[in-house]
N, C-alpha and C positions, 0 to 999 in steps of 0.2 A: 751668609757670612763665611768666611773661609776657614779652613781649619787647621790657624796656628795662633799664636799668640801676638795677639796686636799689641797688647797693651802690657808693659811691667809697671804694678803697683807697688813700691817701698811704704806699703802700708798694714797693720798687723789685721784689719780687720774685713774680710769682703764683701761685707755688710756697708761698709762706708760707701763701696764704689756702686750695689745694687742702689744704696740709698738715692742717690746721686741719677741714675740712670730714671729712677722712676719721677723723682722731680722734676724731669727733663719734661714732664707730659706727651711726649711723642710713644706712638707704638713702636718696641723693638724687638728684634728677635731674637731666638734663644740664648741667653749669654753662659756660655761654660768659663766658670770663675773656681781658681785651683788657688792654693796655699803653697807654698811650699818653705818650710821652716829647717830648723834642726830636728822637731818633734815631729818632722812630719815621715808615716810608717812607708817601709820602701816600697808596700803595693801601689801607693798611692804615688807613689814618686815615679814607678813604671809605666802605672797607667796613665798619668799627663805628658810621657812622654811618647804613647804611643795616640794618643789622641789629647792632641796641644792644647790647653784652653783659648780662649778669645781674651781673658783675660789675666795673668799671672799676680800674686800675692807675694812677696817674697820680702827678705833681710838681706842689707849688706854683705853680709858672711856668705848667705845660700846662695846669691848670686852670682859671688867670684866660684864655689862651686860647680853650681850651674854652666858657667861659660869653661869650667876646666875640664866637661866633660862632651863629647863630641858628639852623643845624640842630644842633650843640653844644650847646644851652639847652634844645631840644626831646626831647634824647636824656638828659638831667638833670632833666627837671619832677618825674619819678615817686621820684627820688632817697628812700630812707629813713634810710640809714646810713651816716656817712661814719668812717671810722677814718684817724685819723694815726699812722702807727705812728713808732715812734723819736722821739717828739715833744721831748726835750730838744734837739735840735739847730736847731727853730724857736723856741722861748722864748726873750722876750730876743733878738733876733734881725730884722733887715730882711725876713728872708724870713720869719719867725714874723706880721708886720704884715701882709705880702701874702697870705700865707695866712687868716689871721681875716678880712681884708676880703673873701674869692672864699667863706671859708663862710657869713658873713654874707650874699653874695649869692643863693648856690643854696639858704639856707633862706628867701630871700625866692623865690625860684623854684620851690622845690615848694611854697609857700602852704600851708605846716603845718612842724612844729616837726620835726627832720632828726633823728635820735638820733645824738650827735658819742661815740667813745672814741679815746682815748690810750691809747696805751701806749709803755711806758719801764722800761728794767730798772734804769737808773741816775739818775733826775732826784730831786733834790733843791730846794727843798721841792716836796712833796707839792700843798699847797695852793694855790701862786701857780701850779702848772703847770694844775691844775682853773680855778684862776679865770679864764686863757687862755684854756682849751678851750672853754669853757661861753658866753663875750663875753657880752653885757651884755645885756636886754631892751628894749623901746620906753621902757620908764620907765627907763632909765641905770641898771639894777640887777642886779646880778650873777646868772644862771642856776644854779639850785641844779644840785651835781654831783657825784656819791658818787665816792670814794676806796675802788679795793679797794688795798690797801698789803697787799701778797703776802712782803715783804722781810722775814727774819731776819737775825741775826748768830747769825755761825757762833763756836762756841767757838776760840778760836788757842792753840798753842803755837809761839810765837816765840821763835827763836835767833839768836842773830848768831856765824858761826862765821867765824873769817878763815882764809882757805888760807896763810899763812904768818907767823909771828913777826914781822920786819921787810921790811916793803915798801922799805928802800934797801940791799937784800942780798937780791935776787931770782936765784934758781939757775938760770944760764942767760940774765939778764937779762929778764926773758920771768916773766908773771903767772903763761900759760896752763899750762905745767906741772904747775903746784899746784892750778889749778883745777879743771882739766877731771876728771882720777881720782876728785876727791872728789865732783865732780856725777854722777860714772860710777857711784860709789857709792852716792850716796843714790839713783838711779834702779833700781839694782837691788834697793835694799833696801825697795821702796816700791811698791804698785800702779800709781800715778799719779805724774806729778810734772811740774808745769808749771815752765817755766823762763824766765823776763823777762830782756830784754835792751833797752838801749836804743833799737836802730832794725834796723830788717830787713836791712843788712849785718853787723851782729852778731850776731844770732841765726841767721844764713847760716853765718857761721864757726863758730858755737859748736855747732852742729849737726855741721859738718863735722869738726872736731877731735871731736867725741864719737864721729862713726862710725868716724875714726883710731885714736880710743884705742878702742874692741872691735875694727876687724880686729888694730891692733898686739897685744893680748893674745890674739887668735884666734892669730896668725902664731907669737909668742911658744914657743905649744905645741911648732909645726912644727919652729922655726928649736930648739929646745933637742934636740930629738929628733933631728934631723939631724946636729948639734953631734956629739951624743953617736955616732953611729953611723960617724961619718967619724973620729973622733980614736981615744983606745984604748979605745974600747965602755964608758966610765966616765958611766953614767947615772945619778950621784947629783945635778947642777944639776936633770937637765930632771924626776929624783923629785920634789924639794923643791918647783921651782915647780909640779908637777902636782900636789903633796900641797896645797900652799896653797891653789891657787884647787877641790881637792875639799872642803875644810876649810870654806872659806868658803859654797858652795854646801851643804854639811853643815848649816851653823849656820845659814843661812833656810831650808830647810828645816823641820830643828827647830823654829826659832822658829815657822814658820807652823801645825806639827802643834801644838804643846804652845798655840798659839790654840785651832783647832781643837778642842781635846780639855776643853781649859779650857771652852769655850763651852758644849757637850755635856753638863760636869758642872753647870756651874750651873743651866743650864736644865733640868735633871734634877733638881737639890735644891730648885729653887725652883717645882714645877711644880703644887703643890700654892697657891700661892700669890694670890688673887688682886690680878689685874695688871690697868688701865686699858690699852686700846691705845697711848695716848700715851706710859705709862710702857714697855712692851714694847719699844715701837720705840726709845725713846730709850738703857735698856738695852743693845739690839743696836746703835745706834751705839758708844756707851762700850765694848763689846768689840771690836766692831770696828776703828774708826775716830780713837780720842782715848787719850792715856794720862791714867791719874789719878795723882792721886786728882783725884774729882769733885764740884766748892766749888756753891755756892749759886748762884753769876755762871753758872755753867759750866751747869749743868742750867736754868736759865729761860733761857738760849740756844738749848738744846739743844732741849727744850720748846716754846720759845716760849710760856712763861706768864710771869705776872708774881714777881717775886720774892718774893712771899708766898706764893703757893701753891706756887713751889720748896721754898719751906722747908717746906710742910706736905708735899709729895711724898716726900721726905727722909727727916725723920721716920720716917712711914708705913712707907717701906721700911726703914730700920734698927729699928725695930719689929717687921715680919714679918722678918727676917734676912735681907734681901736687901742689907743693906748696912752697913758697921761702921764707925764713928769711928774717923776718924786723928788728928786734931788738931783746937784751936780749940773752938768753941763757938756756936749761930744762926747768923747768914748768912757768919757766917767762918768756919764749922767746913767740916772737910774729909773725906773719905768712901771708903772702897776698897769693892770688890765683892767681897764675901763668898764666897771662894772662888777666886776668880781672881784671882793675883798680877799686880804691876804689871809690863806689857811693859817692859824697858831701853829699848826705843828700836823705830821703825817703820821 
């Protein structure tokens, strides 16, 4: 490999780009990956410039830096590729302007055309972020700039459940009571389950009161058992509540066997079947992952095809009996999995 800087990363971390390298699965060779920030100490600033990395880290600011200084310029001629990563946060943006002008520079500095990407998990539109990245040619004319748009929508079931009847007859006066049990709940009842809160001291308490409410129902066990054992030896409380939460652990259980077993038969009935890989997967989401029944909206989500070829995918599989009319009719008709009863709830 040679020894300057191939690569400018506008990203704060070098870890992203090894990350990146090693997914690649290919063997590579030594990669020298440098930083260069405001915090970054001057030996450290000397020594990448007396042996260049392969790969540069740097910010908007350090980079106009960087090119204002002549062994900095010398250490950027060879430049090919510069990636801004997180790029919604310079569009539209004073540092979004300082940045275009310091790449407009360094592609006049390596004397050939730099290959510029973005990336952004979240910028909307698509195309005025391209037309940024790409700035304009000698003729005032927009750099042509492909758009990989990687973004689906994910199918939703959305509920609004309130933790209590009336909010001016709070028990205890106090929300968190009714809250907290029922978020206990759905976390147990659920592989995953992210939880939003306004700002970082609230999602500190609500954390906290969740690890209160499992030791309180850890403790619960103890303190009924003890109860029982110091009064007249009458363990019908600490049965009850020990039947309950066996009861409840019973019932996911079950529920996640009779998935399980569900899953096993249909892919057993239907194996004779042929299935696109796309249909397969999306299949094993919908047992998985989503309750049905499953609409025409819901599967080109799922898919990520258009909604015409949902409907012909549909079809197709209610044809081979992988799938049976619930209701409606075309792209409002609704659909269960042949064989596998709809989950009550996840």
């Amino acid at each position: 490999m040679r020894n300057v800087a191939d690569i400018e990363d506008l990203s704060p971390y070098d870890a992203v780009v090894l990350g990146t390298a090693v997914r690649m699965g290919q063997p590579l060779p030594p990669l020298r990956v440098a930083v260069r920030t405001g915090d970054t100490p001057s030996h450290a600033r000397t020594a990448m410039v007396k042996q260049p990395p392969h790969i540069l880290i740097t910010t908007p600011e350090s980079l106009y830096l960087i090119l204002g200084s002549p062994r900095g310029r010398d250490m950027l001629r060879t430049v090919r590729s510069i990636i801004v990563d997180e790029i919604h946060t310079v569009v539209g943006e004073k540092r979004g302007v300082h940045l275009a002008l310091s790449v407009e520079r360094l592609e006049h500095l390596a004397g050939r055309p730099v290959q510029r990407i973005g990336l952004s998990a979240t910028i909307r539109p698509l195309e005025e972020a391209a037309r940024f990245l790409g700035g304009q040619d000698d003729t005032g004319q927009p750099r042509p700039v492909t758009v990989v748009d990687t973004g689906y929508k994910k199918a939703l079931d959305l509920r609004v459940v309130m933790p209590v009847e009336d909010f001016r007859n709070l028990p205890g006066g106090s929300i968190w009571p009714s809250v907290i049990p029922q978020v206990l709940g759905d976390v147990l009842r659920h592989r995953t389950t992210l939880i939003f809160a306004n700002n970082r001291r609230l999602a500190e308490r609500t954390a906290d009161r969740l690890n209160a409410q499992i030791q309180a129902e850890r403790n619960a066990y103890y303190d009924r058992l003890e109860s029982s054992q110091r009064g007249d030896l009458d363990v019908t409380a600490w049965l009850a509540w020990f039947l309950d939460c066996l009861a409840r652990a019973v019932q996911r259980s079950t529920r996640e066997l009779e998935r399980v077993l569900h899953k096993a038969l249909f892919w057993q009935r239907v194996a004779a079947v042929p299935l696109s890989e796309r249909q397969a997967r999306a299949l094993n989401k919908v047992i998985d992952e989503f309750e049905q029944p499953i609409t025409n909206r819901k599967w080109a989500a799922l898919t990520r095809v258009s909604s015409d070829t949902a409907l012909r995918d549909l079809k197709a599989l209610v044809a081979a009996g992988v799938l049976e009319p619930a209701s409606g009719a075309g792209r409002s008709a609704a659909y269960w999995l042949k064989g596998v009863p709809p989950r009550p709830g996840r």
